[in-house]
N, C-alpha and C positions, 0 to 999 in steps of 0.2 A: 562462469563469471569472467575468466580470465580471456574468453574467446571475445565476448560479446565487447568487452574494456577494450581489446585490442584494436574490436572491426570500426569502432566510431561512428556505428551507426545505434542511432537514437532508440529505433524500438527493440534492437534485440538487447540494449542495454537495460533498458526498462524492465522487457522481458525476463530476465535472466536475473534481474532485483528484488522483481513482485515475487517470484518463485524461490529466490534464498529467503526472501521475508517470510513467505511461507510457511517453509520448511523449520525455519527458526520458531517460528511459532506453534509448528505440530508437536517441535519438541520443548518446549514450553520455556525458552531464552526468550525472557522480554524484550529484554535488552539490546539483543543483537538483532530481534526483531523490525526492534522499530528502530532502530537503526539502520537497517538495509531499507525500510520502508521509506524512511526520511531522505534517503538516498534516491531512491527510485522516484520520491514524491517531488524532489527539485528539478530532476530531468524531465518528468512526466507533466510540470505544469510548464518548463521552459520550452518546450516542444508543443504546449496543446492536447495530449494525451488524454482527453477526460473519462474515454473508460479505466484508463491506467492512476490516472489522480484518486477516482474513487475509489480503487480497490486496494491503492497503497496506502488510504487513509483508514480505511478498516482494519487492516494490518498494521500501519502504527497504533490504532487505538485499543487491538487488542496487545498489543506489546505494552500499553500505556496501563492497562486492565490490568495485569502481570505483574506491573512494579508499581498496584496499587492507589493509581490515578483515574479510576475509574469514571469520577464525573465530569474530569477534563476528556476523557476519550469519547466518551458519549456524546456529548455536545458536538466534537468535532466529528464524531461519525454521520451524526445526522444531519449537522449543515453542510457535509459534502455530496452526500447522498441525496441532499433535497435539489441542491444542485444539478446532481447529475440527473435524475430522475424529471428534471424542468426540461431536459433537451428531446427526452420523449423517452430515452433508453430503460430501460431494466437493467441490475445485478444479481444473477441471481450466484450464491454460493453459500450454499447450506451449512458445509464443515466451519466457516467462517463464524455462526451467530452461538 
């Protein structure tokens, strides 16, 4: 994190967000989850990112799932996803669902 923060470059910060969002979420911190995701999700829409906008949106909304907001996270997993899925691309991430 503290690498990616320093170099100012846009994807390895994104990078190195999506993957503490992650990691927060394997270990099942809602909180800090969607937290780093909501982080990751402002760079990654100010840059263009749309595989990195979808997969940080899955990641907040299972962070959202966690601290029991579950039909707000749905909603918004699926309108990003239908989103991203209009540009022709696939996600695929099993450990995620």
């Amino acid at each position: 994190m503290t690498l990616a923060q320093e170099s100012a470059h846009a994807h390895s910060q994104v990078f190195a967000l999506v993957h503490a969002a992650l990691l927060h979420h394997l270990r099942r911190e809602g909180l800090a989850a969607r937290r780093r995701a909501e982080e990751d999700l402002s760079i990654a829409t100010e840059q263009g990112f749309v595989f990195w906008v979808a997969y940080a949106t899955i990641l907040r909304g299972r962070g959202l799932v966690e601290l029991g907001q579950r039909e707000e996270a749905i909603a918004q997993i699926r309108e990003r996803l239908a989103g991203y899925r209009a540009t022709g691309a696939a996600l695929e991430c099993p450990y995620l669902g």
